[in-house]
C-alpha positions in Angstrom: 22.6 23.7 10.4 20.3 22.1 12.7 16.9 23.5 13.5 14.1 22.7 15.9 10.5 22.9 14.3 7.5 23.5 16.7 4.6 23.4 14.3 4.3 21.7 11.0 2.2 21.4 8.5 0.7 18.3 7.7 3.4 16.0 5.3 2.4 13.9 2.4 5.1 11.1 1.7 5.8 10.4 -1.8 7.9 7.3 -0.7 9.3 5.3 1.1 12.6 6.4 4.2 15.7 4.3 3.2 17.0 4.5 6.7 20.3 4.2 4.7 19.9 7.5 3.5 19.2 8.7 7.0 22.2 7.4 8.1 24.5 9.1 5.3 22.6 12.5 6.3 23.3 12.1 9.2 26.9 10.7 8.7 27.5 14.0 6.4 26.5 15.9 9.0 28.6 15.1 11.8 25.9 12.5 13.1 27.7 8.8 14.3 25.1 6.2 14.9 25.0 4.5 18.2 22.9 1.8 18.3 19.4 0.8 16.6 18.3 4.5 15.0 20.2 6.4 17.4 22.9 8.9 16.5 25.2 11.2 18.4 27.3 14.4 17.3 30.0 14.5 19.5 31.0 18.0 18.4 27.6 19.7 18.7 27.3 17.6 22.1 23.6 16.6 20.9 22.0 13.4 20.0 19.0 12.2 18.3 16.9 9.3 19.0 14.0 7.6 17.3 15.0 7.8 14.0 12.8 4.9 12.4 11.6 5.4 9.2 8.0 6.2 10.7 9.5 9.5 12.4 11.3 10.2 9.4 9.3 10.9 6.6 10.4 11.4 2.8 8.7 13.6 0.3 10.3 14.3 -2.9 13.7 13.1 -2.1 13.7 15.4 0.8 14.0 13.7 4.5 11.6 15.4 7.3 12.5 14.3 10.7 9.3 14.2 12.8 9.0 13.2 16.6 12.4 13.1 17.0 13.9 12.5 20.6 17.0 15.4 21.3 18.8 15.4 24.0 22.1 18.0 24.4 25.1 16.6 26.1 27.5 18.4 28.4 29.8 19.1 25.3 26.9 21.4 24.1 27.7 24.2 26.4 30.9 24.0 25.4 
């Protein structure tokens, strides 16, 4: 499931992104990278942008996506 968060609390790294292991999140999830850190869902119809390892944070093993660029495609409504 995807979820938008509005408000966050304040999140301490513990080390640092792989933006390999964004990718394969991403990739388990439906997510197909498009260019640079860019990926698109083609069966939700939404894609993510901005994905560098400064807007994705790691802390304990866990990935939290922060300022990340959405956008929702046609294929959304659908």
């Amino acid at each position: 499931m995807l979820y938008a968060v509005v408000k966050q609390a304040f999140v301490i790294i513990t080390a640092k992104t792989d933006l390999n292991e964004v990718r394969g999140f991403l990739t388990q999830n439906g997510f197909n990278k498009t260019k640079n850190n860019d990926y698109l869902n083609p069966d939700l119809g939404i894609i993510l942008e901005d994905l560098h390892d400064e807007n994705v944070l790691t802390k304990n093993e866990m990935l939290y996506f922060i300022d990340t660029v959405f956008f929702i495609t046609f294929d959304f409504w659908l």
